[in-house]
C-alpha positions as CSV (number, residue, x, y, z in Angstrom):
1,X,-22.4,-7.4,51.9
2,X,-19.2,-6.6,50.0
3,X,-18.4,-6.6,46.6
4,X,-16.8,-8.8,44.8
5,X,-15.8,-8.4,40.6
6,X,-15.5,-11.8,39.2
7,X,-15.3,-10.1,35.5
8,X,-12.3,-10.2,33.5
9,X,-11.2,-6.9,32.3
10,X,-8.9,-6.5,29.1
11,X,-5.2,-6.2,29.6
12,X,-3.4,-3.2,28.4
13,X,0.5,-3.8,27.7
14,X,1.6,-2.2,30.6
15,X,-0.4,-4.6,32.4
16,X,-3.2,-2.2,33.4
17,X,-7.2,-3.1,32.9
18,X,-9.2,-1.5,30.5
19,X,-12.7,-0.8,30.1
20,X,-14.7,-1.7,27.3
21,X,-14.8,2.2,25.8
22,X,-10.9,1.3,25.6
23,X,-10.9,-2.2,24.2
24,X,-13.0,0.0,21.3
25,X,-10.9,2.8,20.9
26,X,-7.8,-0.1,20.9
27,X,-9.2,-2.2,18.4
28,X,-10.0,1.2,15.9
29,X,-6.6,2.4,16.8
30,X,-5.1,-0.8,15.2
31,X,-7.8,-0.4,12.2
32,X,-6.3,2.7,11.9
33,X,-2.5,2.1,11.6
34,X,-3.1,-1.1,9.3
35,X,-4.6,1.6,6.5
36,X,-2.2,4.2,7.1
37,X,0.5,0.9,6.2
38,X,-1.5,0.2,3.0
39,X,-1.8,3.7,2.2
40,X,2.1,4.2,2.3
41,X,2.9,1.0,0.3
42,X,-0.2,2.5,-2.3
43,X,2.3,5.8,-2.1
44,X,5.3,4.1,-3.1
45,X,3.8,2.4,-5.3
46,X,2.3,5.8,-7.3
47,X,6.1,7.1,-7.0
48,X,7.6,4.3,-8.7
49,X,4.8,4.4,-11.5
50,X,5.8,7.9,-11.8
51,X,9.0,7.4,-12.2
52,X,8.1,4.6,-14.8
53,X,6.5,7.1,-16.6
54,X,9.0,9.7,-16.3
55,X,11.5,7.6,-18.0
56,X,8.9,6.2,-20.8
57,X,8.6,10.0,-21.8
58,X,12.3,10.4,-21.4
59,X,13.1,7.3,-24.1
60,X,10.3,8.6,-26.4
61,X,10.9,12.1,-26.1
62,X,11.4,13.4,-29.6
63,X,10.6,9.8,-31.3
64,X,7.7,11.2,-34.1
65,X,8.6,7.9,-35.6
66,X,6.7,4.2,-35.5
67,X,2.7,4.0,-34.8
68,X,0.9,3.8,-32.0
69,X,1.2,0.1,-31.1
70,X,4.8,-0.2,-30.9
71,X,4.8,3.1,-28.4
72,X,2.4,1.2,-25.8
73,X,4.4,-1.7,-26.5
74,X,7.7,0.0,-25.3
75,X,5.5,1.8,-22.6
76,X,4.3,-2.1,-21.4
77,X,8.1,-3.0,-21.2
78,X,9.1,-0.2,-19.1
79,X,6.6,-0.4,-16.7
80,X,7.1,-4.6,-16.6
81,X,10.8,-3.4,-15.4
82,X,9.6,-1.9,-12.3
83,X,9.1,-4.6,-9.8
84,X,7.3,-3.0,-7.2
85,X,4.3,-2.3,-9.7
86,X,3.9,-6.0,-10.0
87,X,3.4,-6.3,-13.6
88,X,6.1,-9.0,-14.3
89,X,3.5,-11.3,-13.3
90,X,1.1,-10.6,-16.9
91,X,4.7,-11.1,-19.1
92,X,3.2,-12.4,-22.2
93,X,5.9,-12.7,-24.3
């Protein structure tokens, strides 16, 4: 008697079939590159708060004047201007 497959193996994109064991390491592989996505947008995100920062300390650099208050207030408005933080959104003003 002969054999005959009536399964339906995956698909790569070249068209070729692929075992389960490569369905797997596909579907990990894609797991994988969606975090390494977040993980640069997380990055950018750190460099731009840096850089936030880095100009905070710039404008207040030498400024021994006005209490604490007003200093995180200026520090809240510098880091509202940088849009890729996302901290327009809490604008209470």
């Amino acid at each position: 008697m002969s054999y005959k497959s009536t399964g339906t193996a995956a698909k790569s994109v070249s068209g070729a079939s692929m075992s389960k064991y490569d369905v797997e390491v596909e579907e990990r592989l894609k797991k994988l590159e969606a975090k390494v996505s977040e993980i640069n947008t997380i990055e950018a995100m750190v460099s731009a708060l840096e850089r936030s920062v880095d100009e905070c300390k710039a404008n207040c650099a030498g400024d021994t004047g006005g209490d604490v208050e007003s200093k995180l207030e200026r520090l809240v408005a510098v880091l509202k201007q940088t849009p890729s933080l996302g901290l327009d959104q809490y604008d209470n003003s």
